[in-house]
Structures are given as C-alpha cells and as structure tokens.
N, C-alpha and C positions, 0 to 999 in steps of 0.2 A: 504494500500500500504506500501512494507518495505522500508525501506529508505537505501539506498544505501552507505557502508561504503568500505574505501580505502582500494584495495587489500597486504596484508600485505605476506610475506615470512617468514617464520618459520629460524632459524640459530643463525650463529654468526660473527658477521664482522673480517674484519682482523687485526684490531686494536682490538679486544676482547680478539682472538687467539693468540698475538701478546703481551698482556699484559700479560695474563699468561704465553706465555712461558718465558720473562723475570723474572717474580716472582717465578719459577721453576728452574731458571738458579741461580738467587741471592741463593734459599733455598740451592740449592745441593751444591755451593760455600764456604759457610758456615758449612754445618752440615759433608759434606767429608771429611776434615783436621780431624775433631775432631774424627772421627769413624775409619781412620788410623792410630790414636795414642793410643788409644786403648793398655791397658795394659793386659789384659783377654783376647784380642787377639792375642796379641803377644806371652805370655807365652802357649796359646792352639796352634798355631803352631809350637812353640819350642818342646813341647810336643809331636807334633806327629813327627816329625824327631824323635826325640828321640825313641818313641816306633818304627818306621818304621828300626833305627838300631838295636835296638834287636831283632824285627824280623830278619832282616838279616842274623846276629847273631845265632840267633835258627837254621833257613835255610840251613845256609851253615855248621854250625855241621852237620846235620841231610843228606847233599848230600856227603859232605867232609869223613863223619864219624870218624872226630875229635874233639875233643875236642876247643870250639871256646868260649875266654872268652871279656868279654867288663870291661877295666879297670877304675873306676872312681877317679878323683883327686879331691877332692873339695877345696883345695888348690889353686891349676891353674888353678880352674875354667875348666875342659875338661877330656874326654874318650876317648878311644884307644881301637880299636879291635884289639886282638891278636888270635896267633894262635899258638900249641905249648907248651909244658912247660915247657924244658928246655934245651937251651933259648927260650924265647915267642917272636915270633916274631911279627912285625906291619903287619897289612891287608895292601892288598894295593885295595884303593878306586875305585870302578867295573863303574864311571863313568866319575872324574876327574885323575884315577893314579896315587894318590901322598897318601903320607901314612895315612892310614884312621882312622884322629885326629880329633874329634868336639872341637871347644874351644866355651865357651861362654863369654860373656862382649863386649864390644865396641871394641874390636880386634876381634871379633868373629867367627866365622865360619857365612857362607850367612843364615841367620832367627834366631840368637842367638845372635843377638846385645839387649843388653839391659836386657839380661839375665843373671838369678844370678842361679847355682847348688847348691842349699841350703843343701839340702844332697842326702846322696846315702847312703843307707845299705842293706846289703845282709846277715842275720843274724851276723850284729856287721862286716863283711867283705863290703870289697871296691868294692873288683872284683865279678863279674856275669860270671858263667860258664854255656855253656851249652853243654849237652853231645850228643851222636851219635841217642840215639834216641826225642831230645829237649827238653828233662827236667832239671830244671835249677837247678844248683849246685853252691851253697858257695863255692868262692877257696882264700885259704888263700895263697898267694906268697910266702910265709916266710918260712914255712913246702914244699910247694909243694902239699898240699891237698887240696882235694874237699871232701866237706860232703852235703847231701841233703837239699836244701832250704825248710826253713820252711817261710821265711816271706823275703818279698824282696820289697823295696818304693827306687823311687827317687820323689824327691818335687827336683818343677823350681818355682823362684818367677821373677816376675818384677813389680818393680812400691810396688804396696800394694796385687796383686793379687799372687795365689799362686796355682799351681797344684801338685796333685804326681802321678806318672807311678806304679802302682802295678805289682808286678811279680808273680803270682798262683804255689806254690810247686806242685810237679808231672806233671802235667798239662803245664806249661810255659804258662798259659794262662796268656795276657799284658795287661790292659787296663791303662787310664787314666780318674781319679777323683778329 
C-alpha cells in the first residue's frame, strides 16, 4: 500500500515574487546613474550629431547645387554651416531657425555638454567644403579656394574617451571610429 503524501502546488508565493522585484528595483537604482554618465556614450552621441550635420551639409550642396561648407573653431569650441563664398553666409537651422551654430562644453548646444573639439582638419584646413555633386573639398577662407580633400578627421573627447569622424576624398563617405 503507498502511503499517502500532502498535495503540494508547483509556483511561487507572493512574497517570493515580491522579493525579487525589490532586489531588481535596488539593482536598476544603482547600476542607471552610472550607465548615464557614461563618457563613451556621450562622446558616441556627440558624434553622431556631428556626422548627421555633414551629412546635411553634403545634402543640401548636392539639392542646393552650391557650394555648402561646415566651418570648424577649435578655439570656441563650435561649427557653422555656411553657405556662399563671398560673403559666407550662416545656415539657418531647418528645425529650430536660429543660425545653425553647434557649440560644444557646458554652454553647449542640447548633447554636446561635456564635450571637448579636440580637432578638426581638412588637409591642414578648418573648413569642410562640399560641392554640387558631394565630394568634399579643403576650403581655405583666406585665398577663397577649394582644392580636393585628400584626408579629413575630427576627434570629440570627453572624460578620457575619445572619437574621430572621418571624411572619404571623392566619395564624402562619413563614418565615425
């Protein structure tokens, strides 16, 4: 004869349920802060604004079918798309309206707080030009000339991290590494 044991229910109580969600509440409380301060992700977002205004940039040469350049200051920390060469005039910003200036550092433009333009060159030039059909062009302000890009980097740093935007001769092809 088998001996008869107490029917038992397979689960988990709501006090079990109930302990881990608190111990899931404490962890994300903790480990969030720290993964918002994140300097590798601050500088990959700065980054991609950045590469999404040269595309711009590219773009509106290539419908515009003029000459559209992106001015860099590494001085003030900030870039300027112009338009034009003589005078260059300021873009005006196709979402806010107001003249389309990035500035980076703690006065910054919204996702560039905390950002440093560590450089920008466009063979030994400031400025990035791109022409009617979007291949990017060295423009020296000073002559008024444009000669064909052979090598074009900006590096963004924050913190200890550090990225650079590449700009592809002929191509205007952008990435970020």
């Amino acid at each position: 004869m088998r001996s008869k044991r107490p029917f038992r229910q397979h689960g988990f109580t709501l006090i079990e349920i109930l302990v881990v969600v608190v111990i899931l509440g404490i962890a994300s409380a903790v480990i969030l802060p720290s993964i918002s301060s994140r300097d590798d992700l601050k500088v990959a977002a700065a980054a991609r604004i950045v590469m999404s205004d040269l595309i711009y940039a590219q773009n509106r040469a290539i419908t515009t079918q003029q000459l559209c350049y992106i001015q860099f200051d590494k001085t003030a920390g900030k870039y300027t798309l112009l338009s034009g060469i003589s005078p260059a005039v300021t873009l005006e910003h196709p979402i806010n309206h107001t003249d389309y200036v990035e500035k980076f550092g703690t006065a910054g433009s919204p996702g560039m707080a905390g950002i440093t333009l560590t450089d920008a060159s466009f063979d030994g030039k400031l400025t990035l030009a791109f022409d009617e059909l979007g291949s990017p062009l060295a423009y020296d302000p000073v002559s008024a000339t444009t000669a064909v890009l052979s090598s074009g980097t900006i590096t963004l740093t924050c913190g200890s991290e550090s990225l650079s935007i590449s700009v592809e001769p002929y191509t205007g092809e952008i990435s970020i590494q």
